[in-house]
C-alpha positions as CSV (number, residue, x, y, z in Angstrom):
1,X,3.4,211.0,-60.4
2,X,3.1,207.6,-59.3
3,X,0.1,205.1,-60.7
4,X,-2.3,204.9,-58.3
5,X,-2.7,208.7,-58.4
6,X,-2.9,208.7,-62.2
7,X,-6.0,207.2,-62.5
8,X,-8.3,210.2,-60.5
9,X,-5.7,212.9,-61.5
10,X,-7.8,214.0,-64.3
11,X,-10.8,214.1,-62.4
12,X,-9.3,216.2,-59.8
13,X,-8.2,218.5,-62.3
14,X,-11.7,218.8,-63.4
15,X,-13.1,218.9,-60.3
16,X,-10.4,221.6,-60.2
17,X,-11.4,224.1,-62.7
18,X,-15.2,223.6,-62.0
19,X,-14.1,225.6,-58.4
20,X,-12.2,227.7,-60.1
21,X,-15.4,228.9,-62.2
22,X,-17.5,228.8,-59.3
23,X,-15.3,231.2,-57.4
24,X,-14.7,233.1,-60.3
25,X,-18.7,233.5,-60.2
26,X,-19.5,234.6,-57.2
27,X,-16.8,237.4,-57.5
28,X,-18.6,238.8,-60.4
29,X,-22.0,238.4,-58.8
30,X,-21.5,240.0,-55.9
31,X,-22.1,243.9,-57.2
32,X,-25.5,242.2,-58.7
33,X,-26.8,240.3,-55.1
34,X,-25.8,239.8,-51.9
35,X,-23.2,236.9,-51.2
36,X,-22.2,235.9,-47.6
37,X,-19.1,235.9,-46.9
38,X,-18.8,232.0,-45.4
39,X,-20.1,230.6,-49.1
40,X,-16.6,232.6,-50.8
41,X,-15.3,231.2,-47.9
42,X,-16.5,227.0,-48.4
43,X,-15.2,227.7,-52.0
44,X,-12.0,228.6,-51.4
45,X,-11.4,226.0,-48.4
46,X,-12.6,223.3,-51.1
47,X,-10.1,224.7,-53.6
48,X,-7.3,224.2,-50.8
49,X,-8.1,220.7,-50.1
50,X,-8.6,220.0,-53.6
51,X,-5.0,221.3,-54.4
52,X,-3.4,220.1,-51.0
53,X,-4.8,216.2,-52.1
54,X,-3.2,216.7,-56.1
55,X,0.0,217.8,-54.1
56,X,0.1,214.6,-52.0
57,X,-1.1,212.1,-54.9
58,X,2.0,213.5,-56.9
59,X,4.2,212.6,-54.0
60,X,5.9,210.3,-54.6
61,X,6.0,207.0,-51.5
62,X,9.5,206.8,-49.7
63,X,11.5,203.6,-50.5
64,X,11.3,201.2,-47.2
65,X,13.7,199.0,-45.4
66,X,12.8,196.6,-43.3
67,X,16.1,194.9,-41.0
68,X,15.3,191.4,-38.8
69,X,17.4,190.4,-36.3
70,X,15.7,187.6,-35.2
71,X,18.3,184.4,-34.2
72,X,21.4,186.6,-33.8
73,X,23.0,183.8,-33.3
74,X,23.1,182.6,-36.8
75,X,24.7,186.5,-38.1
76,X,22.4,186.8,-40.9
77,X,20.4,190.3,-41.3
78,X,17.2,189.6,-43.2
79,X,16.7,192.5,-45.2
80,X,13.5,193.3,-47.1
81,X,13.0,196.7,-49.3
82,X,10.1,197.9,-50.8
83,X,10.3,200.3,-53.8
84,X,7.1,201.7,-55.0
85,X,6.6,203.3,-58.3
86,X,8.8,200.9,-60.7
87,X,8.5,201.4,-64.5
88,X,9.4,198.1,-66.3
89,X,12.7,198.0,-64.7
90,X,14.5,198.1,-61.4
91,X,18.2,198.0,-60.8
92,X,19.4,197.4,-57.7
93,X,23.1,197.6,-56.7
94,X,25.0,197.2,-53.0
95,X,27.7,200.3,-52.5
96,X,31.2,199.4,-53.1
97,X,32.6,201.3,-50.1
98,X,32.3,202.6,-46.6
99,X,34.5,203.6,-43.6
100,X,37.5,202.9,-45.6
101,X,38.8,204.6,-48.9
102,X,39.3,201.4,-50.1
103,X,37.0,199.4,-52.3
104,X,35.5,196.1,-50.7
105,X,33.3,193.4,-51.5
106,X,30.0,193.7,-49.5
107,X,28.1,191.9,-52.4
108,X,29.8,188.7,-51.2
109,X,28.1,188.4,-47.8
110,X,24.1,188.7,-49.9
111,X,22.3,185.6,-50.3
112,X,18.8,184.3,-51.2
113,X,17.6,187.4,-53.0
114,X,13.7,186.9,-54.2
115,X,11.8,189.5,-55.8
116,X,8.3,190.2,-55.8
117,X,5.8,192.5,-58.0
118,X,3.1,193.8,-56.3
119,X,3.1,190.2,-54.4
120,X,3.8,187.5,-57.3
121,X,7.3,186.0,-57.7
122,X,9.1,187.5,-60.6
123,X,12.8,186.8,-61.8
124,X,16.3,188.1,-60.3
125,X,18.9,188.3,-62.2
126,X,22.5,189.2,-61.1
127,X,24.1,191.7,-63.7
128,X,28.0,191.9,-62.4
129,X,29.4,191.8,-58.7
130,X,27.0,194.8,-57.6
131,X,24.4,195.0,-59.3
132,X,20.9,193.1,-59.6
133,X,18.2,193.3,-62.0
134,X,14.7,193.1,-61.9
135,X,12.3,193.5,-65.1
136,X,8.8,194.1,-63.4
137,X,6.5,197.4,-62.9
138,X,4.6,198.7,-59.9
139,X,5.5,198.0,-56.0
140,X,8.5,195.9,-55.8
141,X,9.3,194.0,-52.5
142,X,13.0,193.0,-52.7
143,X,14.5,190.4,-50.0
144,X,17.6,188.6,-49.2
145,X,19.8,187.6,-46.2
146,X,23.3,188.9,-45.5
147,X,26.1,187.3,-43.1
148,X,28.0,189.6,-40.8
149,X,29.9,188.7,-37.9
150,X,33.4,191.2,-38.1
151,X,34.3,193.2,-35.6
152,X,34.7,196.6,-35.1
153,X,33.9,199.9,-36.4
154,X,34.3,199.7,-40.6
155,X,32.1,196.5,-40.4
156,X,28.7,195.3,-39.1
157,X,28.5,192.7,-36.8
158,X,25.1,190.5,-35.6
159,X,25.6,187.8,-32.7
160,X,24.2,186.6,-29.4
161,X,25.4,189.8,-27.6
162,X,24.5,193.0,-30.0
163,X,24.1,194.1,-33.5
164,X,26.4,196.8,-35.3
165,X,25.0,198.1,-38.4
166,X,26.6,200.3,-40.7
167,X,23.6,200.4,-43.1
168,X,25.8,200.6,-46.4
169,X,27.2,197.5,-46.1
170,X,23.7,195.6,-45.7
171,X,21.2,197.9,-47.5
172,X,20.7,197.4,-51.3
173,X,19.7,201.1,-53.3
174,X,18.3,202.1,-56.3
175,X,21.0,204.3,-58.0
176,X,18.7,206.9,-60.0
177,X,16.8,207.4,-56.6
178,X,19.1,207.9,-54.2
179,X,17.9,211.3,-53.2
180,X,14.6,210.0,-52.3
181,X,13.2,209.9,-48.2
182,X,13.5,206.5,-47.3
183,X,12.6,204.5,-43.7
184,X,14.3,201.8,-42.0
185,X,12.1,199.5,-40.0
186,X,14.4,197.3,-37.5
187,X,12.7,194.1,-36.0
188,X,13.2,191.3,-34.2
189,X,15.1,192.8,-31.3
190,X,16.2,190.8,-28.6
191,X,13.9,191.8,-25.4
192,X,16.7,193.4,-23.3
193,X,18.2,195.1,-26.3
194,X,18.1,198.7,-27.0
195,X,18.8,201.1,-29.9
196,X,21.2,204.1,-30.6
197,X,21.9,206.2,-33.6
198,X,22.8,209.3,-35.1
199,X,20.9,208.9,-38.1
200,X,19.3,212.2,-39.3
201,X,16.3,212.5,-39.5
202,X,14.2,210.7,-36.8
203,X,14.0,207.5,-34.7
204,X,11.5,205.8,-32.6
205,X,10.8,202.5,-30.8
206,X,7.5,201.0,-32.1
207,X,5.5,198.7,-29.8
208,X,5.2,198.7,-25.8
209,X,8.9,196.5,-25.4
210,X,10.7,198.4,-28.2
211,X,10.3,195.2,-30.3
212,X,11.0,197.3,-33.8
213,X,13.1,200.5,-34.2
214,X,11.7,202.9,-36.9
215,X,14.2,205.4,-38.5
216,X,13.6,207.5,-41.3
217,X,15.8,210.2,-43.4
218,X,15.5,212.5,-46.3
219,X,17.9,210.1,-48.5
220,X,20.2,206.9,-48.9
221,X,23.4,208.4,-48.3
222,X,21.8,209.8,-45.1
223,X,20.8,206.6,-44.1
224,X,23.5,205.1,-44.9
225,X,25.9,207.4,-42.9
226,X,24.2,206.6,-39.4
227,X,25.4,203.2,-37.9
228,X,23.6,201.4,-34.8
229,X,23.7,199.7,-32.2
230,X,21.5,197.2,-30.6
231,X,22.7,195.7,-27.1
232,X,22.1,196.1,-23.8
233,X,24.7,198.8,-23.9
234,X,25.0,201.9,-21.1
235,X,24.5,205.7,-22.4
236,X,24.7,209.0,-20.9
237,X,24.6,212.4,-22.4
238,X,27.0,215.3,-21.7
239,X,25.1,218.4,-21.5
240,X,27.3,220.5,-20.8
241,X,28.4,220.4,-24.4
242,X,26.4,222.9,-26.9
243,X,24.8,220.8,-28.7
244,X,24.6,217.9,-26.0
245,X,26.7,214.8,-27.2
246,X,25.2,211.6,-26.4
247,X,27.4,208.4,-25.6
248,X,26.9,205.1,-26.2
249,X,29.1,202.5,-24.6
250,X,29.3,198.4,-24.7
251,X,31.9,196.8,-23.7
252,X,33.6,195.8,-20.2
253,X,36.1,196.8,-18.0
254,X,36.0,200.8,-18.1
255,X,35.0,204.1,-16.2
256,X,32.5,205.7,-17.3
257,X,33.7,209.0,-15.4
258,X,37.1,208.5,-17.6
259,X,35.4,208.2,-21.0
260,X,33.2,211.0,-19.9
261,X,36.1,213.1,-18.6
262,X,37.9,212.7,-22.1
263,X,35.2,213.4,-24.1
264,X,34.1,216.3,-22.6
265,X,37.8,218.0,-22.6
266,X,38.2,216.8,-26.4
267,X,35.0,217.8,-27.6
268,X,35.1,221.7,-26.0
269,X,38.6,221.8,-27.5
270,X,37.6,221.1,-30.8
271,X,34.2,222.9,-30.9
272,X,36.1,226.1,-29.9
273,X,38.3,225.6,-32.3
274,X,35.8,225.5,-34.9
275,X,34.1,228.6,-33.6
276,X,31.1,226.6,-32.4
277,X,30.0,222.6,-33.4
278,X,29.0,222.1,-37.4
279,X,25.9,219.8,-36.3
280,X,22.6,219.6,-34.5
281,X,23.1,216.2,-32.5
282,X,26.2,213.5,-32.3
283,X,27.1,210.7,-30.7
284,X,29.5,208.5,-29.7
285,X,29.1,204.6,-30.2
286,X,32.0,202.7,-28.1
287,X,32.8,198.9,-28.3
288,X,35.4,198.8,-25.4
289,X,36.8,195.6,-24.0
290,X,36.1,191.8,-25.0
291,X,33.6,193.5,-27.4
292,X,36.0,195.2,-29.3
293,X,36.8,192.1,-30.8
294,X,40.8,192.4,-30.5
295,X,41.1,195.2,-32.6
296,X,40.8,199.6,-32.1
297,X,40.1,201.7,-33.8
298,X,37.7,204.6,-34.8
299,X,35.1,205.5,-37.9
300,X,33.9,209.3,-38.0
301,X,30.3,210.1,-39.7
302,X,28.6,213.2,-40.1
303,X,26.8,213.0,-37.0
304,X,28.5,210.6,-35.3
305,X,31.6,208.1,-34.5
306,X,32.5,204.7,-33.9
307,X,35.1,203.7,-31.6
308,X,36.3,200.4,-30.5
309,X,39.1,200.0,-27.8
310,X,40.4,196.5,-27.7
311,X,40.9,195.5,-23.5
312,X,42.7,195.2,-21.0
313,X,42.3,199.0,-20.3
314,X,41.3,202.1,-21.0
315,X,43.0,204.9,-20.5
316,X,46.5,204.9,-22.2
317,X,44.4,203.2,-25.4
318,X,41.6,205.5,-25.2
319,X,43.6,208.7,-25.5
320,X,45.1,207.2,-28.5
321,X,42.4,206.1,-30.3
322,X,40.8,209.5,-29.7
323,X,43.7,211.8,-30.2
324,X,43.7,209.7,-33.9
325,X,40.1,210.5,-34.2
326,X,39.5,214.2,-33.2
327,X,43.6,215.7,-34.7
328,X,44.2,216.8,-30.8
């Protein structure tokens, strides 16, 4: 139960029984005098909003990220987090893998990390390589910067031309709440830019030019298993498919009726093979071309995958990369 609900929790329990007499009353009055029916009925709807309020007070608020991507140019994500309900302490640490089954060092790329308690400055302090520390109680608002400019699909990338997130390489967590809902506000995008993601749970653009992208999901690793894109990039969806897949592309230099072609043929192969497909929505994020960076290569998440297929075509390199991917 978080504080601000502690302090009329008592009252509300109170308020609580005094219903519960009430109705308890009128029950055993009713062989004695006539009751109407819509006064047990006003009891009884008070007791459910009275019970449906000590519910929601005892919810506890999600954990939110906030992502800026303004001045691409400079790679730098400005990240803010907000954690509500801190007792005393709050320890912070950045995951020390993803994509790969290799450990790596995405601590390295954080920088200016402030920390504030409900609004006033308090103290940071860096315990080891992934871990930060903050001794302070109430709403904490947690920010820092951190560089990315890699290509391809096991790294994040922010520049001129798009943003590739792959949120557990940029988003601190709170290891003892990692099961919590959390939200992910993304700002600052570029005007001709648009978003795509996987991410389960729910995304939608916030503001009449889709200025700020607004994801939520039922925990970290869920969050953190969704990357996205932000580009002026091309999409389609196959509907043919049960469920539809949706395709994301930016790059250069390639059919769409190829890519389309291949998915669709690898895609029914495999959800047959499976005996129908083991999710409610996927997509497909391409980098193809000069936006590949150089390098191919492909990353599969629970609702989604990253591919990137380095130029100067597609086909022979696409059928690879995909034939790596999908086993087929």
């Amino acid at each position: 139960m978080n504080q601000n609900s502690a302090q009329w929790t008592r009252p509300a329990l109170q308020g609580l029984a005094d219903l519960l007499r009430t109705d308890a009353s009128v029950r055993s009055t009713r062989s004695k005098r006539f009751v109407t029916p819509s006064g047990v009925c006003e009891v009884r709807n008070l007791l459910f909003v009275f019970l449906f309020l000590l519910f929601a007070a005892s919810t506890p608020a999600a954990i939110r990220y906030e992502v800026s991507l303004a001045h691409p140019e400079q790679h730098l994500f400005h990240v803010s987090m907000e954690i509500p309900d801190v007792q005393r302490e709050l320890k912070l640490q950045m995951p020390a893998w993803n994509a790969l089954y290799e450990i790596r060092d995405f601590s390295s790329h954080v920088q200016q990390v402030e920390a504030y308690a409900d609004g006033k400055r308090v103290d940071v302090e860096k315990l080891d390589k992934l871990t930060w520390d903050v001794k302070a109680s109430g709403t904490i608002t947690v920010k820092y910067a951190t560089f990315w400019d890699d290509s391809g699909p096991f790294n994040s990338q922010l520049n001129s031309e798009h943003a590739f997130i792959n949120p557990a390489m940029i988003l601190l967590y709170v290891p003892d709440r990692r099961a919590e809902e959390c939200s992910l506000l993304v700002t600052e995008i570029p005007l001709e830019w648009k978003v795509a993601s996987a991410t389960a749970g729910h995304a939608r653009p916030m503001g009449s030019r889709n200025a700020s992208w607004d994801f939520s999901a039922p925990s970290f690793d869920s969050l953190a298993d969704g990357p996205i894109e932000v580009s002026n990039f091309e999409e389609f969806t196959i509907h043919d498919l049960t469920p539809p897949v949706h395709v994301v592309i930016h790059g250069d230099n390639y059919k769409r009726h190829d890519v389309e072609a291949a998915l669709r043929k690898i895609c029914m192969y495999e959800i047959k093979l499976m005996d129908g497909a083991p999710y409610d929505q996927y997509t497909f994020i391409f980098h193809i071309g000069k936006p590949a960076g150089g390098g191919g290569g492909g990353m599969e998440h629970s609702n989604s995958t990253a591919i990137y297929i380095p130029p100067p075509t597609i086909s022979p390199t696409f059928r690879r990369t995909n034939i790596f991917i999908s086993g087929t």
